[in-house]
Each structure stands twice: as structure tokens, then as C-alpha cells.
C-alpha positions in Angstrom: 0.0 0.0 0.0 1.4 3.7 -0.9 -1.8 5.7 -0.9 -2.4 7.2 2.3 -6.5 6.2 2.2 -6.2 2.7 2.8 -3.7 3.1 5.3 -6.9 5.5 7.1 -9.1 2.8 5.9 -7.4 0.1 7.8 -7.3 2.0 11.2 -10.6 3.3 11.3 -12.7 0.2 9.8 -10.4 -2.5 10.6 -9.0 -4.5 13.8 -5.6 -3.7 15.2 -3.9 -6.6 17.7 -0.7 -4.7 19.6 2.3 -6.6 21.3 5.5 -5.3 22.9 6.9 -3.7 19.4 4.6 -3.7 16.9 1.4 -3.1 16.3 -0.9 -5.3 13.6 -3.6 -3.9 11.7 -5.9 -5.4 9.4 -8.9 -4.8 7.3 -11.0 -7.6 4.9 -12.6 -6.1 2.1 -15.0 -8.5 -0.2 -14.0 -8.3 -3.7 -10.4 -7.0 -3.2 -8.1 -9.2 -5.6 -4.9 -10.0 -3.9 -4.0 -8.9 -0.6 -2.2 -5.0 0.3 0.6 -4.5 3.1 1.8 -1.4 4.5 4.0 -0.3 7.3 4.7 2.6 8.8 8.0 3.1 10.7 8.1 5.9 13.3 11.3 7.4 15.1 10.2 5.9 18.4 11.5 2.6 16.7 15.2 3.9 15.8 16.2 7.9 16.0 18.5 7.1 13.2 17.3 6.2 9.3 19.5 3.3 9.3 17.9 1.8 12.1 14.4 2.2 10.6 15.5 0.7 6.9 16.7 -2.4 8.6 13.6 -3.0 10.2 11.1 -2.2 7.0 13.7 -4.9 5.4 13.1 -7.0 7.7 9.5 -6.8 7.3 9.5 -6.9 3.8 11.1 -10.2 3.8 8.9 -11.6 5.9 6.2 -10.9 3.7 7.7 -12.1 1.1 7.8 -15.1 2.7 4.7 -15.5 4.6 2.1 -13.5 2.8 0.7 -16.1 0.4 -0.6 -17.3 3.8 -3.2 -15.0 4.0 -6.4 -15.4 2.7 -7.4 -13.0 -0.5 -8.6 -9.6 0.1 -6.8 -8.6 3.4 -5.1 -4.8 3.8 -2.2 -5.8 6.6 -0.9 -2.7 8.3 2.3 -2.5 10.6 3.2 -0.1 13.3 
């Protein structure tokens, strides 16, 4: 997801679980091909850019390999 609607979408319509670090958002719309994930990657999880990078690349690869998991139609937000 880039566009700045869904992301509001998925906070206001959807469910949000939170744990220790992250927080989980997620949103099942019917008709919606494929599934969408965001992330959004504030300063209280690293002051410095290189710190934040790491962990969107971390995320990244682990929806690379985990996504397929989900069922279709699913907007998946992280915090």
C-alpha cells in the first residue's frame, strides 16, 4: 500500500492486535483481488534512518515469505 487512504481505511474500519513492538492492523474487504501490506515506521523505533531501513527490510522479507498465507482480500498494516 502507498496511498495514504487505505492506510486510514485500515485504522478506522479495521482490527488492530498490539504486542510489545509492533502493532498489527488489518482490514478484509470482499472483492479486493490480492492482498495489500503497509508499514509505517516511526522514530520511536530507531532515532537514526539506518535503524528504521533495517527493520522495513526485515519486514519486507517476511512478507515475502509469509504472505501467500493470508487469505485473499486482506489490507495488513504494521506499526
Amino acid at each position: 500500500m502507498k496511498q495514504w487512504g487505505e492506510f486510514q481505511a485500515v485504522r478506522q474500519r479495521g482490527r488492530s492486535k498490539s504486542g510489545r513492538y509492533v502493532v498489527v492492523g488489518f482490514l478484509g474487504e470482499e472483492g479486493m483481488e490480492g492482498r495489500r501490506f503497509g508499514m509505517i515506521t516511526s522514530k520511536k523505533s530507531g532515532k537514526k534512518a539506518v535503524t528504521r531501513n533495517l527493520l522495513r527490510r526485515r519486514f519486507r522479507e517476511i512478507v515475502r515469505r509469509w504472505g501467500d498465507e493470508l487469505p485473499e482480500g486482506v489490507m495488513v498494516v504494521t506499526i
